[in-house]
TIMARLO-23442 format. One record per residue: residue in one letter; x, y, z of N, C-alpha, C in turn; chain. Coordinates in steps of 0.001 Angstrom, whole numbers, always signed. Layout:
N
+------+---------+---------+---------+---------+---------+---------+---------+---------+---------+------+
: code :    n_xx :    n_yy :    n_zz :   ca_xx :   ca_yy :   ca_zz :    c_xx :    c_yy :    c_zz : unit :
+------+---------+---------+---------+---------+---------+---------+---------+---------+---------+------+
:    A :       X :       Y :       Z :       X :       Y :       Z :       X :       Y :       Z :    A :
...
+------+---------+---------+---------+---------+---------+---------+---------+---------+---------+------+
This chain:
118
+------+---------+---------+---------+---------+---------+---------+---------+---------+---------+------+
: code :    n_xx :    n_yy :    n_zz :   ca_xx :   ca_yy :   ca_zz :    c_xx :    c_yy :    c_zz : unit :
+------+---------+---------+---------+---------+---------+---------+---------+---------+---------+------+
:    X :  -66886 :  -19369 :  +15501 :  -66746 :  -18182 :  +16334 :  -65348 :  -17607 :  +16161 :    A :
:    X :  -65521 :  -16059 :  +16028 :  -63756 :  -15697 :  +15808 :  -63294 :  -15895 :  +17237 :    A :
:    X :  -63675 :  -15738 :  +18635 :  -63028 :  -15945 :  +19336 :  -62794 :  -17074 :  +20365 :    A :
:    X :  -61544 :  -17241 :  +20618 :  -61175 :  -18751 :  +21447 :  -60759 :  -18733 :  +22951 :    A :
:    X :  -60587 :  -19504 :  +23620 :  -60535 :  -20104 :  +24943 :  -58893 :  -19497 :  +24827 :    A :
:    X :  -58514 :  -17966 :  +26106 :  -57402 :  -17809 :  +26026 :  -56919 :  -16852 :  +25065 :    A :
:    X :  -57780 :  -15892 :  +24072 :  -57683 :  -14565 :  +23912 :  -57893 :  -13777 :  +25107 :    A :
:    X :  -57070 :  -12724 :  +24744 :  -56714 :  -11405 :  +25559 :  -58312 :  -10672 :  +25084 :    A :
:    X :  -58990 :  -10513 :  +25203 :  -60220 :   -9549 :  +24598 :  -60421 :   -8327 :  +25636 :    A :
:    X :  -61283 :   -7030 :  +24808 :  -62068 :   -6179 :  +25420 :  -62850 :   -6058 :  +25279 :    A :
:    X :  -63640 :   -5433 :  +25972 :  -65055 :   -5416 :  +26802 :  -65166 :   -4227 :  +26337 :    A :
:    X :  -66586 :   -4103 :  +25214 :  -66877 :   -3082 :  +24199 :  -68274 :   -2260 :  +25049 :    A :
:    X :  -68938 :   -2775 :  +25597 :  -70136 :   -2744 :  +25629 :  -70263 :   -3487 :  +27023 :    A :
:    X :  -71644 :   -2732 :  +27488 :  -72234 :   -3121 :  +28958 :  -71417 :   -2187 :  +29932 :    A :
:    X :  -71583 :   -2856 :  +31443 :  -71332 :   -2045 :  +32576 :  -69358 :   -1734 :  +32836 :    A :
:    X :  -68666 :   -2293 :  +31792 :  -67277 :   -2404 :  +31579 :  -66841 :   -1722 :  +30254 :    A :
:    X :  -67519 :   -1196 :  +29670 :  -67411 :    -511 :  +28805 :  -66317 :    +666 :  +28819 :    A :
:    X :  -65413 :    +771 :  +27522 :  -64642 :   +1722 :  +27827 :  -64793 :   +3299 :  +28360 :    A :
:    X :  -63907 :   +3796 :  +28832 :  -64640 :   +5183 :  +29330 :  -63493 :   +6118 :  +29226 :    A :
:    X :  -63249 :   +7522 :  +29293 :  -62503 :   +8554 :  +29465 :  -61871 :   +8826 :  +30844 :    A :
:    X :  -60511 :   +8780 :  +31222 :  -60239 :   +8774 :  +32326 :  -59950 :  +10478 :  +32382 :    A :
:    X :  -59090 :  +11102 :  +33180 :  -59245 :  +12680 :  +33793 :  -58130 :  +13321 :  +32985 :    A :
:    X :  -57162 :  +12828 :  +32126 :  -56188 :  +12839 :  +31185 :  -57136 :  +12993 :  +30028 :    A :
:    X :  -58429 :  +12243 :  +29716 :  -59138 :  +11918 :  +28377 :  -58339 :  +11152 :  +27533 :    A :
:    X :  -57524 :  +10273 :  +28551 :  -57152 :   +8780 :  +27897 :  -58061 :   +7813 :  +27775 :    A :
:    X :  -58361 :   +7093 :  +26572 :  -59545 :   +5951 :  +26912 :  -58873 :   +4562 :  +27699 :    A :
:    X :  -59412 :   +4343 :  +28620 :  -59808 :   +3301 :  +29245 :  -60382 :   +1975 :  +29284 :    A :
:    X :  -59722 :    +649 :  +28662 :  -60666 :    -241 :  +28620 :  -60304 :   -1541 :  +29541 :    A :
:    X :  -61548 :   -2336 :  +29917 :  -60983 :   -3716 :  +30245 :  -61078 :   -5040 :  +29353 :    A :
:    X :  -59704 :   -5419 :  +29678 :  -59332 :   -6393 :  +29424 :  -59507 :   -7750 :  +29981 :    A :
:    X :  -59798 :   -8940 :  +29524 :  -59897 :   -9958 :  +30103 :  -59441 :  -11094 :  +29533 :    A :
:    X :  -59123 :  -12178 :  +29834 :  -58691 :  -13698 :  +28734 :  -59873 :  -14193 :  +28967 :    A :
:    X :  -59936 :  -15035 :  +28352 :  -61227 :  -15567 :  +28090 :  -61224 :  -17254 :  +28161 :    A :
:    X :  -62320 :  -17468 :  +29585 :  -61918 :  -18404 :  +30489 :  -62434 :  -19658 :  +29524 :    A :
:    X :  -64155 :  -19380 :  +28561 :  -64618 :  -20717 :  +28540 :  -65667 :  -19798 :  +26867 :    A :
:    X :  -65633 :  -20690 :  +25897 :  -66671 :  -19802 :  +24736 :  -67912 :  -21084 :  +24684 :    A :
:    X :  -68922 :  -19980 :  +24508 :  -69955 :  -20946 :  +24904 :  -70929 :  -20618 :  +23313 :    A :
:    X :  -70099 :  -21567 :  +22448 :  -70778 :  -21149 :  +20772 :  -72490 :  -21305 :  +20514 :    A :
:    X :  -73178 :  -22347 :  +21095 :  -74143 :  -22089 :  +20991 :  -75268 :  -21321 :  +21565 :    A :
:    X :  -74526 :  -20540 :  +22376 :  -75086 :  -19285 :  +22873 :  -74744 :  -17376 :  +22515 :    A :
:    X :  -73408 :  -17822 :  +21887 :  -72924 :  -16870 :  +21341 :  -72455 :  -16207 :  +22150 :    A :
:    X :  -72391 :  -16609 :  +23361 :  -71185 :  -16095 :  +24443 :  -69998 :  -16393 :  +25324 :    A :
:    X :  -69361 :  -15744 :  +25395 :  -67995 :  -16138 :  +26452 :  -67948 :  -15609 :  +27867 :    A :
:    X :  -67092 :  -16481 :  +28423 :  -67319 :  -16139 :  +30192 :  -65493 :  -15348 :  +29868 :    A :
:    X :  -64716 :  -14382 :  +30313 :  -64204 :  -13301 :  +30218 :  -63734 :  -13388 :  +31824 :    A :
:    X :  -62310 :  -13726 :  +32168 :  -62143 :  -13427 :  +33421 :  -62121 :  -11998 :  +34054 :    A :
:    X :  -62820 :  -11677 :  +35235 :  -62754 :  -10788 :  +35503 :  -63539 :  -10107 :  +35335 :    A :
:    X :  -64855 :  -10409 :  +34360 :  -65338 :   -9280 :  +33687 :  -66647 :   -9842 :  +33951 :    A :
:    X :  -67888 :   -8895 :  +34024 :  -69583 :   -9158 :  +34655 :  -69465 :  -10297 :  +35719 :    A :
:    X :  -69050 :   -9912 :  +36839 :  -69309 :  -10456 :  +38224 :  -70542 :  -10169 :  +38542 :    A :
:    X :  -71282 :  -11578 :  +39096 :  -72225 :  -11737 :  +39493 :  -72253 :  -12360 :  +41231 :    A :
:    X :  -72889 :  -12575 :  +41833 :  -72991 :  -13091 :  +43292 :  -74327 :  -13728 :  +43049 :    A :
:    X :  -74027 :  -15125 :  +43431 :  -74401 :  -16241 :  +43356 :  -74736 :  -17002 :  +44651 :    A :
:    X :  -75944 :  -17503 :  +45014 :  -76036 :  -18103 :  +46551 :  -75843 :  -19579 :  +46061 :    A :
:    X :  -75197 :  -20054 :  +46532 :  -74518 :  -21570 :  +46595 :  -75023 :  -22329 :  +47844 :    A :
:    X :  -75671 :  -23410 :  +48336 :  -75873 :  -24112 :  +49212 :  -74880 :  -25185 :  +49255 :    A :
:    X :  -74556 :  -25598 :  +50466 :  -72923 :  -26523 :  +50984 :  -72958 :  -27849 :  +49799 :    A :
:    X :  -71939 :  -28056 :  +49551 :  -71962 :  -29292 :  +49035 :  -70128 :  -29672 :  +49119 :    A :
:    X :  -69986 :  -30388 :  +48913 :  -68408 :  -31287 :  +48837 :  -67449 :  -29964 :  +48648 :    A :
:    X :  -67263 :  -29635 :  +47239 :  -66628 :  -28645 :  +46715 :  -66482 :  -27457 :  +47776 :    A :
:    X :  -67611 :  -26845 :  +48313 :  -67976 :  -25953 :  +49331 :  -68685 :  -26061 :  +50206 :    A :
:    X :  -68577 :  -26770 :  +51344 :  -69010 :  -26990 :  +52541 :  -69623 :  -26273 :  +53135 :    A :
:    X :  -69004 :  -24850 :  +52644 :  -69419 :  -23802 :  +53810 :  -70682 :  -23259 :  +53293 :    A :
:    X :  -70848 :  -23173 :  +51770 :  -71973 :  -22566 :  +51380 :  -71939 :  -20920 :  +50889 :    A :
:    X :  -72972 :  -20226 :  +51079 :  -73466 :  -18886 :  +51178 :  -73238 :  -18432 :  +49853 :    A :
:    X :  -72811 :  -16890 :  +49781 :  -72877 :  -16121 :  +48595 :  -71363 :  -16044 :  +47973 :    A :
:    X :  -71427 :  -16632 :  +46798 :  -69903 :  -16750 :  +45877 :  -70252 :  -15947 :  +44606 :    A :
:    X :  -68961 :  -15248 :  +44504 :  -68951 :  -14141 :  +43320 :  -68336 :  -14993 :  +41731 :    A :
:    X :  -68635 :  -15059 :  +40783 :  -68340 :  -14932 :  +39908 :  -68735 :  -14669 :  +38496 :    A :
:    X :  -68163 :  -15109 :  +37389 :  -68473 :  -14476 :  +36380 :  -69261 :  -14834 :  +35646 :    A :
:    X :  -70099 :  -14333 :  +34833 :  -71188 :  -14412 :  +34150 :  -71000 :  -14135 :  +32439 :    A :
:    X :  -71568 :  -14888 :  +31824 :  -71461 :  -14736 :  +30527 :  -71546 :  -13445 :  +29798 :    A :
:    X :  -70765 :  -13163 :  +28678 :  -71292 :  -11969 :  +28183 :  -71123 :  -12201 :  +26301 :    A :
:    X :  -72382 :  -11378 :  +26327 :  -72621 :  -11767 :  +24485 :  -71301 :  -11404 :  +23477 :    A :
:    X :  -70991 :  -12530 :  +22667 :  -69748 :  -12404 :  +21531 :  -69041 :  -10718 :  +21004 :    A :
:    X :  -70811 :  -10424 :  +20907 :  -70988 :   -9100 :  +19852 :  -70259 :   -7976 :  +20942 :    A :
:    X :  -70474 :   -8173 :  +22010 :  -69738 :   -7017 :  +23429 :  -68288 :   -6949 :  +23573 :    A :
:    X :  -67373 :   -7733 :  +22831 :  -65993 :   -7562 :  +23274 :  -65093 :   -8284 :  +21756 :    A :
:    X :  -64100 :   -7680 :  +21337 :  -63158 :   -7777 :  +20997 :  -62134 :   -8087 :  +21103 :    A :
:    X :  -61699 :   -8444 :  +20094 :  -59591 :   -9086 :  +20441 :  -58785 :   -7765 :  +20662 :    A :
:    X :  -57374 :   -8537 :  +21160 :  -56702 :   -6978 :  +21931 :  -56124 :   -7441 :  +20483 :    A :
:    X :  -55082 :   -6351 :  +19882 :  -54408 :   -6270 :  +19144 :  -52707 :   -6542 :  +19956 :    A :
:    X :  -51858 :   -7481 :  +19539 :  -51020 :   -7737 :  +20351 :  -49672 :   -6726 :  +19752 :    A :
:    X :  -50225 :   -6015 :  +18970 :  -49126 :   -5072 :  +18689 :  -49490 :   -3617 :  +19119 :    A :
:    X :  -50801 :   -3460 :  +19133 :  -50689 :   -2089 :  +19174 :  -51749 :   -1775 :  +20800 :    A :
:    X :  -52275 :   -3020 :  +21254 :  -52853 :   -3287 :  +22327 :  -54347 :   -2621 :  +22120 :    A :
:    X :  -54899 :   -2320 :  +21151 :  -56118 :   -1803 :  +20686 :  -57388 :   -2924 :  +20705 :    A :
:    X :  -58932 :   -2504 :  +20848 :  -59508 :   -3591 :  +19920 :  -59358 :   -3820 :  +18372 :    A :
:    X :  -59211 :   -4867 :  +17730 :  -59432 :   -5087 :  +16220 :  -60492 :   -5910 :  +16375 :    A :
:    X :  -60552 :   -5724 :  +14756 :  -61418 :   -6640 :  +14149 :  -60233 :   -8021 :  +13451 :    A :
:    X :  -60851 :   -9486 :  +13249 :  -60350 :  -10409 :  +13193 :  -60511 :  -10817 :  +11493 :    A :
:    X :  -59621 :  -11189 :  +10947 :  -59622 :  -11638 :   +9466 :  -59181 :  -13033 :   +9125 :    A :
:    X :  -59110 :  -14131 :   +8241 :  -58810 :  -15054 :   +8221 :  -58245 :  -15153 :   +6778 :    A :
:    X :  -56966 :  -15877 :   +6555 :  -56227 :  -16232 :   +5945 :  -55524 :  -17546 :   +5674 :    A :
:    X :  -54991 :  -18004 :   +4617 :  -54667 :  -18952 :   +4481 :  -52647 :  -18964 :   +4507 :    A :
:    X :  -52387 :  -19671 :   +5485 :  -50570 :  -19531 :   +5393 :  -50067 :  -20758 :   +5169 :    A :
:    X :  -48694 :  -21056 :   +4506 :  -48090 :  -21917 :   +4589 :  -47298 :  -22567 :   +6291 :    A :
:    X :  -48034 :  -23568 :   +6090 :  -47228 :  -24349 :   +6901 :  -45480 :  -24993 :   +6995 :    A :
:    X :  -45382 :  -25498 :   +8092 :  -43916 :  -26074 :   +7972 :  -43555 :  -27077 :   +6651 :    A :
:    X :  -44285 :  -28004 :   +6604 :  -44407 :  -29019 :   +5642 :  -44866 :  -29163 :   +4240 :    A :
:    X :  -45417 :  -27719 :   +4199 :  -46125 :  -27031 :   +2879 :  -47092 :  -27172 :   +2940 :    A :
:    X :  -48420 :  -27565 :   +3651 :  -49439 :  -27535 :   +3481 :  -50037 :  -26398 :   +4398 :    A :
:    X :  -51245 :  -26047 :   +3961 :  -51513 :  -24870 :   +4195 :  -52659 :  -24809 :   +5464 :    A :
:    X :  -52552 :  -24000 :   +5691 :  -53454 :  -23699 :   +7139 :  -53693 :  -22584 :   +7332 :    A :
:    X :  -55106 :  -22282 :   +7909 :  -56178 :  -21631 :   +7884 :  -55405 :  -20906 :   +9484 :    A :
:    X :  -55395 :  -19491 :   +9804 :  -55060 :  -18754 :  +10298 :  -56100 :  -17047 :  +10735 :    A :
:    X :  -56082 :  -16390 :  +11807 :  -56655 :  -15220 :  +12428 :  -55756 :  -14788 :  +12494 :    A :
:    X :  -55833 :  -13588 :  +12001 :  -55227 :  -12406 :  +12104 :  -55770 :  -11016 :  +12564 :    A :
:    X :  -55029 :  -10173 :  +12550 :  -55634 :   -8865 :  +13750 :  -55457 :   -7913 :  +12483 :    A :
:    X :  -56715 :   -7131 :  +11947 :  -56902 :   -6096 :  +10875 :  -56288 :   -5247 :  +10956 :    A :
:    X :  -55983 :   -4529 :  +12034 :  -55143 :   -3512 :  +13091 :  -53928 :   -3402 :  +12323 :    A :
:    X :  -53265 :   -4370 :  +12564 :  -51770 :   -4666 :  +12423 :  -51326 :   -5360 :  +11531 :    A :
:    X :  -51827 :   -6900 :  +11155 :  -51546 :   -7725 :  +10312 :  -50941 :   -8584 :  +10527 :    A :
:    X :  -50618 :   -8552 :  +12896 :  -49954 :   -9726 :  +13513 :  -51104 :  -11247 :  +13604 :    A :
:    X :  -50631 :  -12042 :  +12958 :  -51187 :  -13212 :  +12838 :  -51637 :  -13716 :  +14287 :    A :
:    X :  -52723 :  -14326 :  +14901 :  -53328 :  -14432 :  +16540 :  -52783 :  -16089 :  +16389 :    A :
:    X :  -52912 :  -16725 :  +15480 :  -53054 :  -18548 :  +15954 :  -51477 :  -18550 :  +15504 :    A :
:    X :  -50932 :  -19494 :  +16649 :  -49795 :  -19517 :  +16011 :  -49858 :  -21007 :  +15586 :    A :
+------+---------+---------+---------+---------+---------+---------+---------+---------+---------+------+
């Protein structure tokens, strides 16, 4: 999966989808990305597709009732931020030298050409 536990991503697609604000600046949200769930092909995205959930009491929550949170959303719906130009990109992979000379496999942002793994 290009994306990992703790990218900055946006939300391409669905009810968060970017939009035109009253300037006709585009608008998008952003989220880190709490948990990637590869064999489903989706990530949970803080902040982003809140759901409300009825929970019955248990240890954790005693009290019970209706708890909000977030809900998965498909890979293909959101993008990496670009950490230079704060855009979505698309993700590329490369091979860099390491400290020791051996080489390692690296993501990079198409956008810019700022390397994501450090």
């Amino acid at each position: 999966m290009h994306i990992k536990k703790g990218d900055i991503v946006i939300v391409m697609r669905g009810k968060e989808a970017p939009y035109f604000d009253d300037n006709g600046k585009k608008v998008y949200t952003k989220g880190r990305v709490i948990r990637v769930l590869p064999k489903e092909n989706r990530v949970i995205v803080e902040g982003v597709n809140m759901v409300k959930k009825h929970a019955r009491p248990s240890q954790a929550n005693p009290q019970g009732g209706i708890i909000e949170m977030e809900a998965p959303i498909h890979v293909s719906n959101v993008m990496i931020e670009d950490p230079k130009t704060k855009e979505p990109t698309r993700i590329g992979y490369k091979w860099v030298e390491g400290k020791n000379g051996e080489k390692k496999k690296v993501r990079y942002a198409k956008k810019s050409g700022e390397i994501l793994d450090k």
